[in-house]
Structures are given as C-alpha cells and as structure tokens.
C-alpha positions in Angstrom: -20.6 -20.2 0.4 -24.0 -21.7 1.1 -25.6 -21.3 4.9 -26.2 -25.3 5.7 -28.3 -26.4 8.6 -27.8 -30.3 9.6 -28.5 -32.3 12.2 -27.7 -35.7 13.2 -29.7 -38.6 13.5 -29.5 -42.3 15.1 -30.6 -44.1 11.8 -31.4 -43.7 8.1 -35.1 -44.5 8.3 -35.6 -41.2 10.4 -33.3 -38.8 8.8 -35.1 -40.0 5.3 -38.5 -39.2 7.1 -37.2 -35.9 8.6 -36.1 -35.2 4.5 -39.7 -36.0 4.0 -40.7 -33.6 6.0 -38.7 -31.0 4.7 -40.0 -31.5 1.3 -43.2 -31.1 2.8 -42.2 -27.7 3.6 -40.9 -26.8 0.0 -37.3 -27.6 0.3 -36.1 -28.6 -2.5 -34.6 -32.5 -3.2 -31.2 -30.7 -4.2 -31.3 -28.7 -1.4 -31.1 -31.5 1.2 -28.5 -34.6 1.2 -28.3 -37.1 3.8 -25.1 -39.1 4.5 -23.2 -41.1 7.3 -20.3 -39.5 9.0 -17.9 -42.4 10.4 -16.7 -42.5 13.7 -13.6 -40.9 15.0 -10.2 -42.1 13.7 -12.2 -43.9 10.6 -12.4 -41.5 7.9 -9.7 -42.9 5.5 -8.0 -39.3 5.2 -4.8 -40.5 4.6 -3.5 -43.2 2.5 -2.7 -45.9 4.9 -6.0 -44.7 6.9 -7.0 -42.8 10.1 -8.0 -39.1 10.4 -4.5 -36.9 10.9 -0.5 -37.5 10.3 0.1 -38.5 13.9 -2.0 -39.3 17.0 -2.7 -35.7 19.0 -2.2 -38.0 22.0 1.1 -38.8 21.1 2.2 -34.9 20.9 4.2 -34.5 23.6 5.4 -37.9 24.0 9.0 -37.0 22.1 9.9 -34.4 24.7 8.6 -36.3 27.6 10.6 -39.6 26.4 13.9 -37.2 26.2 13.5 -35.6 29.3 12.9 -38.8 31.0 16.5 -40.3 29.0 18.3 -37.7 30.6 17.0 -37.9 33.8 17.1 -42.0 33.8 20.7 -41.8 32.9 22.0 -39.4 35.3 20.1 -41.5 37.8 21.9 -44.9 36.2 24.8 -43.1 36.0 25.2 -42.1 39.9 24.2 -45.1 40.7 26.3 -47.2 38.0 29.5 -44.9 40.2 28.1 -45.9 43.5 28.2 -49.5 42.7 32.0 -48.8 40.7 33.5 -47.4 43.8 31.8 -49.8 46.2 32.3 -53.0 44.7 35.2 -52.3 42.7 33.8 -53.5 39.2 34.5 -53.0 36.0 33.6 -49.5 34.6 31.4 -51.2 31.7 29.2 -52.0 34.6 28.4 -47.8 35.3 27.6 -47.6 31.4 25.6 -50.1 31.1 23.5 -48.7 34.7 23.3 -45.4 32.6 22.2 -47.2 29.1 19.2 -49.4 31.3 18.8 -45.8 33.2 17.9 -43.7 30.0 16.0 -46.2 28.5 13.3 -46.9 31.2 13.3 -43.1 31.7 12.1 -42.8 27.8 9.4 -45.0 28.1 8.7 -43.4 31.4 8.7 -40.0 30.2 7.0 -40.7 27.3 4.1 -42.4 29.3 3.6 -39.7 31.9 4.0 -36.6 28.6 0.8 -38.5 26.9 -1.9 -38.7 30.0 -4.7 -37.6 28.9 -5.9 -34.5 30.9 -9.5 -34.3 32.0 -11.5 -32.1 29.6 -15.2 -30.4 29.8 -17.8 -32.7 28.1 -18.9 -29.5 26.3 -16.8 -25.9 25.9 -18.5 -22.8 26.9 -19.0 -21.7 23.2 -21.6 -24.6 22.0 -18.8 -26.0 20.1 -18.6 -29.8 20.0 -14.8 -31.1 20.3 -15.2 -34.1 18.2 -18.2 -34.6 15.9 -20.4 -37.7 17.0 -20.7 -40.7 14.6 -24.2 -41.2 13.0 -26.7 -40.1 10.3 -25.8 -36.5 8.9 -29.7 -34.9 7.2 -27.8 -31.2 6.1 -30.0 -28.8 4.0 -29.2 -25.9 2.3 -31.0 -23.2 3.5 -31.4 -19.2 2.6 -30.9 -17.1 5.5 -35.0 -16.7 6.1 -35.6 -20.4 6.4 -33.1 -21.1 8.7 -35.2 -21.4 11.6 -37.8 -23.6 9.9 -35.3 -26.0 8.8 -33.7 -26.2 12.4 -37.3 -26.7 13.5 -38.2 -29.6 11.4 -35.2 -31.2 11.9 -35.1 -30.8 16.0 -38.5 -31.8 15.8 -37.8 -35.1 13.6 -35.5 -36.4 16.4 -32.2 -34.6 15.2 -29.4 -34.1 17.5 -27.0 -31.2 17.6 -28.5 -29.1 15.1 -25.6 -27.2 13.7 -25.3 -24.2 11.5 -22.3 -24.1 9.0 -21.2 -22.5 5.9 -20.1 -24.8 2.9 -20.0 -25.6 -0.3 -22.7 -26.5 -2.1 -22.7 -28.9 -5.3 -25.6 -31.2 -7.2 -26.9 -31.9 -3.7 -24.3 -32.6 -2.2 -22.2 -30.8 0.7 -18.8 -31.3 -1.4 -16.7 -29.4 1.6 -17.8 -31.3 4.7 -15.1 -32.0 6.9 -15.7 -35.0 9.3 -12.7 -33.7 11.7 -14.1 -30.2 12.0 -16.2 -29.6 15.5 -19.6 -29.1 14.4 -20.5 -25.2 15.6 -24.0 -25.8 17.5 -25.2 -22.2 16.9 -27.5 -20.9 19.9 -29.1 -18.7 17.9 -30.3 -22.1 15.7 -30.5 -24.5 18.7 -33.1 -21.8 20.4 -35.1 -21.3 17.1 -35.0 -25.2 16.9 -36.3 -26.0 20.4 
C-alpha cells in the first residue's frame, strides 16, 4: 500500500498548477495523478447506474410500510365493524375499510420510516460523510514528504487535504473509491495549514 496525500480542487486549471508545483518540489510525474470525482449518486457502479444496490434512504421503508399495514387495517377493520353494526351493510363493506386501511397505512409507514434525521455537518473524528464532487490532485508520497506535499497542495487552494492508503499503479490511484469518506487526517491538515 502506498501512503497518498490528495486534495480537492474547484477546477482543473488549478489542480494542474498545484501539480506544477509539486514537480517543482521533485515529485515525480508518476507520482502525482489528477482526476474528477463525480458527484454523489453518479458514479456508474452498477450496471444500470448509481452508487449502491438500494437507496440507504429507503432502508427502513419495508418495516415502516408493514407496520403501518397492520396498524391501517386494524384501524379499517374497527371501523369497517362500526359501520357493519350501525348501518347494517353488507360485510364486504368491513373488508374493503380494512383493504383501504392497510394500504394508506403502507405508504404512511413507509413515509414516516424514511425521514431523514438531522445529522452533524462534520463528525467529531475529521471524517467527511460523503466525499465532495470536484477536481481530485492525489500524490504519492513517502512517509518524510508527507507534510510537504499537504503543504503545497493546501497552499495551491486545495480543499480537504486527506491522507489515505492505496494502491498505486503507472500513476494512477487504481483503488480509489469515490463512496469511501475521505479521512481528513489532523495530523496532515495541521502540517498543511
């Protein structure tokens, strides 16, 4: 595993001239690959697109929408009786009140599982939840030049300067994972600073 230091940046032209830089320094043109990372839900991971199997939104939405059936046809139900014994109609009339009862307690079981529960802008442990959208500069760094490569890049305008351990191939960072949070190290963001 190689010890990568990237940062991101709002355009091309300035992650080319912070690469400029580095080589500057005596980094080395294999050492250092620039590339755009897509935003959120647009990384073509699967076949038919999108980032993951199913929506983590949508997580809870089965066991909300059952709970909510059986609760919106015991409610249709009681009432479906209620209107059976009061107005002497047919007993179709109670099934049916269960079958409308379940059905609007799905969807509203299913709505209230999937609210989306307010979250801290940024956890405690310099970890970003969902990796930003934008210009990726990452360099390949030994262990001794980390700080000067965090420098040059904070310097140069990049943002979230991140610290990560990959695979390393013909300049390229073949391992990169768009859908993993990018770990801001503090011991990088202070050197970089």
């Amino acid at each position: 595993m190689s010890l990568i230091v990237a940062a991101r940046f709002d355009t091309f032209e300035r992650a080319e001239a912070a690469a400029r830089t580095l080589f500057a320094e005596r980094f080395s043109e294999e050492d250092v690959n620039v590339f755009f990372v897509n935003p959120s839900g647009q990384h073509a991971a699967y076949p038919i697109g999108g980032d993951r199997n199913a929506d983590p939104g949508a997580a809870r939405a089965h066991a909300g929408a059952g709970k909510g059936m059986a609760i919106g046809a015991a409610i249709g139900a009681v009432a479906g009786v209620v209107v059976l014994i009061a107005l002497h109609v047919a007993v179709l009339f109670s099934v049916v009140a269960a079958g409308v009862g379940a059905y609007i307690g799905s969807l509203a079981g299913a709505m209230i599982a999937t609210r989306d529960e307010p979250q801290p802008s940024q956890p405690p442990d310099a970890t970003l939840r969902t990796r930003h959208s934008g210009v990726l500069l990452a360099v390949r760094v030994m262990p001794e030049r980390e700080a000067d490569a965090a420098r040059i890049l904070a310097a140069a305008g990049g943002m979230d300067v991140e610290e990560a351990a990959g695979r390393w191939r013909n300049g390229e960072w073949i391992d990169f994972d768009p859908l993993s949070p990018a770990r801001l190290n503090p011991k990088v963001s202070a050197r970089a600073a």
